[in-house]
C-alpha positions in Angstrom: 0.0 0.0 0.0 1.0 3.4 -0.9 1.4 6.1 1.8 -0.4 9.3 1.1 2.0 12.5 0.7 1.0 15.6 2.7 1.7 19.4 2.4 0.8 21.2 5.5 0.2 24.2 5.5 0.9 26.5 8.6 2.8 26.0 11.6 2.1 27.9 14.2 0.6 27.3 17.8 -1.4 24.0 16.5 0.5 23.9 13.4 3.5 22.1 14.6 1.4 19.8 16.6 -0.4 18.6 13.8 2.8 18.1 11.4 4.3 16.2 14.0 1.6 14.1 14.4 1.5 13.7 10.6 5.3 13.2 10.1 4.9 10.2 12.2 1.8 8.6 11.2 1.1 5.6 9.6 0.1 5.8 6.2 1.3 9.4 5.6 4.4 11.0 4.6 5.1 14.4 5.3 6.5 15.7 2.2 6.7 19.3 2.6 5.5 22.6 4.8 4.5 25.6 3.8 4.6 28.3 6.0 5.0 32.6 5.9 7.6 32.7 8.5 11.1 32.0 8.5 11.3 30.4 11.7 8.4 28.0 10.9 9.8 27.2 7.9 13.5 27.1 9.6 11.9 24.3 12.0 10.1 22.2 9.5 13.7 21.4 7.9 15.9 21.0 10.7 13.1 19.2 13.0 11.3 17.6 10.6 13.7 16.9 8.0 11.0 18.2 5.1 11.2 21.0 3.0 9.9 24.2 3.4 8.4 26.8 1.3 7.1 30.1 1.6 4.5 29.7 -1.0 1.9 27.5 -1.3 1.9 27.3 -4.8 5.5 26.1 -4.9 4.3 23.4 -2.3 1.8 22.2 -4.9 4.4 21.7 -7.5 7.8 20.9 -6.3 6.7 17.4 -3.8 3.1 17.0 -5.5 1.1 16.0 -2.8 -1.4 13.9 -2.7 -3.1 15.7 0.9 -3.1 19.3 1.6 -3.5 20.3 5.9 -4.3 23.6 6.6 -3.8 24.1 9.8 
């Protein structure tokens, strides 16, 4: 069985809660974050090991997910 990429989208108070919960998750894998601020973005790749983007749209394209979180 395929696992089902996911973008998430914001990482803020709940935000990081919810990629964590989705980096780890069976069945997903957390291809990328998107996220306006530096440090959010700063944490997804150092913590989490995905890349970050400042853009959604750049998100879309670069891991093609198959999932989008907004959180």
């Amino acid at each position: 069985m395929s696992r089902l990429r996911v973008v998430h989208v914001g990482v803020g108070l709940w935000g990081r809660s919810w990629a964590e919960l989705i980096a780890t998750a069976p069945g997903y894998s957390l291809v990328g974050v998107a996220d306006a601020g530096t440090a959010g973005r700063a944490w997804a790749e150092q913590d989490l090991q995905v890349p970050a983007f400042r853009a959604l749209g750049r998100a879309l394209r670069v891991p093609e997910p198959d999932v989008v979180v907004l959180a």
